[in-house]
C-alpha positions in Angstrom: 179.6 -191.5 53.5 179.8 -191.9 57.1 183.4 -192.0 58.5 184.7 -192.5 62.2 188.4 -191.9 62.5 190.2 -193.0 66.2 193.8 -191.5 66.9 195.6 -191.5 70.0 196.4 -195.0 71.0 199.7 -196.0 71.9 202.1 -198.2 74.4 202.4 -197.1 77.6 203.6 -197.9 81.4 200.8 -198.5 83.9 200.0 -195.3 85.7 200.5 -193.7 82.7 197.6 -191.8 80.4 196.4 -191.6 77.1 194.0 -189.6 75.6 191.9 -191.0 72.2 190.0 -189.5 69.8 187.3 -189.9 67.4 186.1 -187.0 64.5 183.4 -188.2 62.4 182.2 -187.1 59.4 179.2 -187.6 57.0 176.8 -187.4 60.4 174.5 -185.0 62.0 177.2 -185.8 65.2 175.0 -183.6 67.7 172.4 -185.6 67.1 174.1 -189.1 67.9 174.8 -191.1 71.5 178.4 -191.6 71.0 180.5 -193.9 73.3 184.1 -195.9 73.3 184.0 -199.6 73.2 187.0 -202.0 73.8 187.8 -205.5 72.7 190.9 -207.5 73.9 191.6 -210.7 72.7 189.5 -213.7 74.1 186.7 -211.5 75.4 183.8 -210.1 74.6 183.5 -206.3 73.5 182.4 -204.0 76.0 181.2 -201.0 77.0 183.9 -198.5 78.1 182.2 -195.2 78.2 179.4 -193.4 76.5 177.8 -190.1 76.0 174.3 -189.0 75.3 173.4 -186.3 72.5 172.5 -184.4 75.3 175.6 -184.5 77.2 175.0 -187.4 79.7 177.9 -190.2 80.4 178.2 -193.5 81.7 181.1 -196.1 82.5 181.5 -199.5 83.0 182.7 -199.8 86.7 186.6 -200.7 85.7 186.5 -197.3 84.1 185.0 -195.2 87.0 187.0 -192.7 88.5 189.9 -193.4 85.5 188.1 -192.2 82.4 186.3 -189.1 81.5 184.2 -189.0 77.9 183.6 -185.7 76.4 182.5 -184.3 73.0 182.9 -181.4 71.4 180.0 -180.7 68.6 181.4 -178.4 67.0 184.6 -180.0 66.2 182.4 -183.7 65.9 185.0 -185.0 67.8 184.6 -187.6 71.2 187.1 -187.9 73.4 188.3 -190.4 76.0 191.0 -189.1 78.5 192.0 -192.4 80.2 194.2 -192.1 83.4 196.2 -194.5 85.7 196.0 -197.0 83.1 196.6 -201.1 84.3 197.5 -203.8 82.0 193.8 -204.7 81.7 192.9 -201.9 79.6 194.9 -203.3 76.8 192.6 -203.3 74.1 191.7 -202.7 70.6 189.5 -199.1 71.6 186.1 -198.6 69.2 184.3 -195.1 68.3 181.2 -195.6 68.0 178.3 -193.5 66.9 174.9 -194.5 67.1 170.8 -192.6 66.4 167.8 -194.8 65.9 168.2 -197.7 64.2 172.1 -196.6 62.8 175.4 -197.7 64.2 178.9 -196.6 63.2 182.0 -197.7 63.9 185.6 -196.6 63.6 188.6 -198.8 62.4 189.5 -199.0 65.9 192.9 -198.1 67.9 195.3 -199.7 69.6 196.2 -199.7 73.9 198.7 -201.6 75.3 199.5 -200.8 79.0 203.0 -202.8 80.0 206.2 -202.3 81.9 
C-alpha cells in the first residue's frame, strides 16, 4: 500500500513563507526521484521542484531563488520550504514519488497567497 501524505499548506500574505511536507510510506523512499508539483485552476500542472535519489534538485524558473527541496531518508519525508511567496503560487501543491515505470501521488495541499 503505497501512501503519500502532504501537510503544511495554508493562507498566507505575500512575502510570507510556508513550509510543506510529504512522508510516504509503503516505498523503498531512498530509492525514488521525488519532487512537488502544483496545479491552479485553469492551467496546466507543473513542475515546481524536484529531487533525485541521489540528492540532486531542480526548479522551474518561478521557483528559483524562492524554494528549496530537501529530503530526509530516514524520516521518508520531502520537503518544500517556499519563501517570499506571490499570489501566483496559489495552488493545489502535489507530492509526488516516482522509480522506473511507478508514480505516486499524494492527496494534494492547499496554498493560497492573498492580502
Amino acid at each position: 500500500q503505497v501512501q503519500l501524505v502532504e501537510s503544511g499548506g495554508g493562507s498566507v500574505q505575500p512575502g510570507g513563507s510556508l513550509r510543506l511536507s510529504c512522508v510516504a510510506s509503503g516505498i523503498t523512499f531512498s530509492r525514488y526521484a521525488m519532487s512537488w508539483y502544483r496545479q491552479a485552476p485553469g492551467k496546466q500542472r507543473e513542475l515546481v521542484a524536484g529531487i533525485s535519489s541521489g540528492g540532486n534538485t531542480n526548479y522551474a524558473d518561478s521557483a528559483k531563488g524562492r524554494f528549496t527541496i530537501s529530503r530526509d531518508n530516514n524520516k521518508n519525508t520531502v520537503r518544500l520550504q517556499m519563501n517570499s511567496l506571490e499570489p501566483e503560487d496559489t495552488a493545489v501543491y502535489y507530492c509526488n514519488g516516482r522509480r522506473l515505470n511507478f508514480d505516486s501521488w499524494g492527496q494534494g495541499t492547499q496554498v493560497t497567497v492573498s492580502s
